[in-house]
Structure formats: structure tokens, C-alpha cells
N, C-alpha and C positions, 0 to 999 in steps of 0.2 A: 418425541415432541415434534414440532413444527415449525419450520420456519417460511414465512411468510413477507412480499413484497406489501412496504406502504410509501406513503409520500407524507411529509410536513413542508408546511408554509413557513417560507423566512421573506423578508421584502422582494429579495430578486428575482419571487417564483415559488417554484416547489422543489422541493431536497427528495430524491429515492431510496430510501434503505432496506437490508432485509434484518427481519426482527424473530427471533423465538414469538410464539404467539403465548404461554402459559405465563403467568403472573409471575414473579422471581422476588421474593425481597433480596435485600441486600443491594451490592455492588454492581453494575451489571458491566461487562466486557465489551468494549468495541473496538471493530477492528475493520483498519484501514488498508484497501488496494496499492497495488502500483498501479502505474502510470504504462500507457493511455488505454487500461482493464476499465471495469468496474466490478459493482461488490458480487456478481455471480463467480468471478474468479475464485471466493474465497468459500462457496459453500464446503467444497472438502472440510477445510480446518472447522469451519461452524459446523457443520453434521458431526465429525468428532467431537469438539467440545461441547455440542450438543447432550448434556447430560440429566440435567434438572438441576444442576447446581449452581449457574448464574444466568441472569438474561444476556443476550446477546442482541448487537445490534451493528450493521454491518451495512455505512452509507457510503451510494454514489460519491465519491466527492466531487464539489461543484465544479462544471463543466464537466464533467467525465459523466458517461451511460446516459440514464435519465435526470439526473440532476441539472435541474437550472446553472448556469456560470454566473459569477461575477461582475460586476459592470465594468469595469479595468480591463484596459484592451491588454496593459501587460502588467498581472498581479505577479506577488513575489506569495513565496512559503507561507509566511506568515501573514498575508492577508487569506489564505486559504484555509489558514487554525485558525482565524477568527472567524472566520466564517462558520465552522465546522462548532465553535463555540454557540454562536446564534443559533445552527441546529439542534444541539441538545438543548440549550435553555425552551424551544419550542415542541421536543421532546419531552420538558421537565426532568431533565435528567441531569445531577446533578456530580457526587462524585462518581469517579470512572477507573478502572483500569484498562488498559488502552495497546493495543497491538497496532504496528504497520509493517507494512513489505514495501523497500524501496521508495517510493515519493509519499508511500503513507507511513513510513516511518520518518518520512523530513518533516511532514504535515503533524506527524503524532509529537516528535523531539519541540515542535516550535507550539503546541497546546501546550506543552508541560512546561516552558519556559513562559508563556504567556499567562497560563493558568494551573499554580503546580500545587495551587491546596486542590485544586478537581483530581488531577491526576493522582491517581495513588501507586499505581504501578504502573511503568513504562516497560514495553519490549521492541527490541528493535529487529527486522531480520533484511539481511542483505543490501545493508548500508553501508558501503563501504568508504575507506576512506584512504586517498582522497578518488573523488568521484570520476566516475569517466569520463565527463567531459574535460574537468581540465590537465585530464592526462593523455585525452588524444586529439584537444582542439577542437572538437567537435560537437553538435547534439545532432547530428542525423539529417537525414534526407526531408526536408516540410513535405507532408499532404500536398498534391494537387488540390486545386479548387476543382469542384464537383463539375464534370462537364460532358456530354452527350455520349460521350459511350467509354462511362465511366472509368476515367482513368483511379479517381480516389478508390475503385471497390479492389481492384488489383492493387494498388499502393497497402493501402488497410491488410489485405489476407496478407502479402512478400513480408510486409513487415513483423507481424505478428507470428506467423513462420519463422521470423528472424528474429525474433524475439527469443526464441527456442534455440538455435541453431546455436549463436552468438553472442557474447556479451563484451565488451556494447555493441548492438545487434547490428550497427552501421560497421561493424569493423572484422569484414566478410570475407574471413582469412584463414588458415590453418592455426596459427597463433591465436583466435581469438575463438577459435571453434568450442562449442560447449561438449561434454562429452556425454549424453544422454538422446534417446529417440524423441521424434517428435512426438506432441499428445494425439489423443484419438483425435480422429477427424472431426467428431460434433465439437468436442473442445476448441478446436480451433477456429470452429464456423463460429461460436459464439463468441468466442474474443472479439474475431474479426467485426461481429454484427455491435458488439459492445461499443467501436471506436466510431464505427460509420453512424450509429446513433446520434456522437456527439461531432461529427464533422467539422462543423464551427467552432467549436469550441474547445475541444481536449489539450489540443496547444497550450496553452493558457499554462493550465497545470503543469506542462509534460518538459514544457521550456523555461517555468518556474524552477522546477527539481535542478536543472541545470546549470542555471545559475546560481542557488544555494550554497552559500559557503557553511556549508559542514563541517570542516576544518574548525571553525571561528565558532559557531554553534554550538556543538556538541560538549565541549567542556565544559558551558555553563550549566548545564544540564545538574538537578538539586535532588531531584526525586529518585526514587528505589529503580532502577534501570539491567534489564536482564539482555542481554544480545545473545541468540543463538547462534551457535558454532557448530561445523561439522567438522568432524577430527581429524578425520582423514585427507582434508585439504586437496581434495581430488577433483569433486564435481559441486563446488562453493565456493563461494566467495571467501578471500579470507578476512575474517571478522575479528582477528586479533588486534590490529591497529584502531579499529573503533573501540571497542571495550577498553583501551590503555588511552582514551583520551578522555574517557566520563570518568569524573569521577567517582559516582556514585555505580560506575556498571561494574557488571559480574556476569559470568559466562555460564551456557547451559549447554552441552553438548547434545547434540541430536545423536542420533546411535548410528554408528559409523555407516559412509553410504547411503544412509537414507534421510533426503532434504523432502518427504514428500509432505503433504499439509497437514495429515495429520499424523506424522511423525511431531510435526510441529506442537500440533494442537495437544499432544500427551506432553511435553515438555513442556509447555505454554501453563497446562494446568496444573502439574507439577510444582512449578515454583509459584503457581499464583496462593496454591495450600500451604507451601510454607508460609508465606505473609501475613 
């Protein structure tokens, strides 16, 4: 199958996602980036789930990549699930089950509290709790504003390198060191090109994520909620403190060692066939 780049119109412009192009009845999956990617980060997991057994649809969120942002100089989480709401309604797309990684699983948890007859299944992956900002004070180094010999394009690559290296990527340390190599290099060209897209505007979302209270959120949480776990506790987040605050969540172990996307995306589809 195919998966293909489209755009819809919502008031504040045009939305980017990528789509399976072949007809799907049923339910279809979508699934949401972190912060400050957009949706090519995710093609791994979608060519995996890639099977002919649901549609797939996999959007910019707004301000981030090619998606238009929001008119709010400073939106929070859930003006960004309502927004993402207005996209599938312009999509006609109705109910959903629903993936995110990091700020797209803060954007996915606050759909499903916003709108939890759409949501049929939630999964959450590397939302930890509590977040790293308010465990080291911080959200990071801001972008330069764009200026004649380009300070933001070196900001955009260090970071997104740090992205990899560190978590939370501002906390550039042996203690916070990740223990896996960097991606190939065109991976990381395009990260990088994904954030300098949205220059203006990825903040939005990226300083949103951080101020979310998670904590406060996540328990209201109603809907069938799966949080992926890596067992081995080595090179992942630990996601047991999140899954013991939903009520509704239940754990999926990814096979030990391997956090890769479509390790994901075979777990992902796994429990989505139990349901």
C-alpha cells in the first residue's frame, strides 16, 4: 500500500497529514508525533502498520511541519486536541483509534478527554510522568529568531542531535545521556528540516507539552488506554508510573531492547485486535 502526503482546510489555513491512499472501511488509526518532528518521523511505524487492515492517517500537528498553527500566541494542550478535532471533522472522519509519542500523546490523552465517544482506543508511548520539565525546571534553550547567517539552522540540527543523545535533550550530561547511536544522517537532515519549516511557529506546541499538567490529566482519562513498556528498563522511559495513574490503562511490553517503530507498530496492532 501507499502512503501519501495531503492537506485539509480548517479556518486557520491548511492541516498536512500523511494518509494510506486505498479505501479502508471501519475504524481508521491515527497517529500523532512529538514535538518539535512532524508526521514523516512516524512513517517507520505507519509502513509497519501498513497492512490493509485500517486506514491510517498521520497529521502535522498544527504549527508543527506544514501545518498551519493556531492563532493564540500561547495555546495550551487542549486547544491543540481541539484543533486536531476540527481536522478530522474536515476529514469526515469520525470515530478513531488514536496513537501519540510524547506531545502527541498529551494532544491524544486531552482528544479523549475532550471527545471520548470518538476515541475508541487510546495508546500512549513515552509520556512520562512527571514530565521533565517540572523535574528539572526547565523547557530548553528557545530558537534564535532567523538571522543572516543563520544562527536558527545550527540551533534546529544541535538540537535535534540532542534530541537523540539526551533526555531531556537540554540536560547535556552523563546522567542524562541516552544509551543508543545517533540515526542515519538523512534522518536527522529531515528532522532538522521538519522544525526549520515551522520556525515561527513549533514553539507553540513544544512550550505547550510543558506546561501540561499530566499529573492532574491523565487520571481522568475514561477510555480503553494501552501504554507501551520496555521491560528491560535500560533504554526507555519508565512508563510504569503513567499506567498506575489511568485508570483505565494496561501495559504492552515491547520485546525487550527493542523501542524501535515498528516494534511499536506490531504491539500497537496487537492489542488493537484484541478490542
Amino acid at each position: 500500500m501507499t502512503i501519501e502526503r495531503a492537506f485539509v482546510r480548517i479556518k486557520e489555513g491548511q492541516a498536512h497529514y500523511l494518509r494510506t491512499m486505498e479505501p479502508i472501511g471501519g475504524r481508521p488509526l491515527v497517529t500523532l508525533h512529538m514535538s518539535p518532528v512532524a508526521s514523516n518521523f512516524l512513517i517507520p511505524l505507519l509502513t509497519t502498520l501498513d497492512d490493509g487492515s485500517q486506514r491510517l492517517i498521520a497529521p502535522d500537528t498544527l504549527g508543527n511541519g506544514d501545518s498551519c498553527s493556531l492563532v493564540a500566541e500561547k495555546p495550551e494542550i487542549a486547544d491543540l486536541a481541539e484543533g486536531l478535532s476540527r481536522v478530522l471533522d474536515a476529514l469526515g472522519v469520525d470515530d478513531i483509534d488514536l496513537y501519540g509519542v510524547r506531545t502527541g500523546s498529551m494532544i491524544a490523552t486531552e482528544l479523549a478527554l475532550l471527545q471520548p465517544d470518538r476515541v475508541k482506543h487510546l495508546i500512549l508511548d513515552e509520556l512520562t510522568v512527571p514530565g521533565p520539565a517540572r523535574s528539572t525546571g526547565s523547557i530548553g534553550d528557545p530558537c534564535p529568531p532567523p538571522d543572516a547567517i543563520g544562527s536558527q539552522i545550527n540551533w534546529a540540527f544541535h538540537v535535534m542531535k540532542d534530541h537523540w543523545s539526551f533526555y531531556p535533550w537540554w540536560q547535556r550530561d552523563a546522567e542524562h545521556r541516552n544509551p543508543w547511536s545517533l540515526p542515519d544522517p538523512m534522518e536527522l537532515h529531515e528532522e532538522t528540516v521538519a522544525v526549520l519549516k515551522a520556525v515561527r511557529t513549533f514553539g507553540k506546541p513544544y512550550n505547550a507539552a510543558m506546561r501540561w499538567p499530566r499529573d492532574d490529566r491523565l487520571p481522568l482519562l475514561k477510555v480503553p488506554t494501552m501504554v507501551l513498556h520496555e521491560p528491560t528498563g535500560k533504554i526507555y522511559p519508565d512508563m510504569r508510573p503513567t499506567a498506575k495513574v489511568i485508570p483505565s490503562g494496561v501495559f504492552r511490553d515491547l520485546p525487550p531492547g527493542d523501542t524501535t517503530q515498528p516494534a511499536k507498530a506490531r504491539t500497537i496492532a496487537a492489542w488493537l485486535k484484541e478490542g
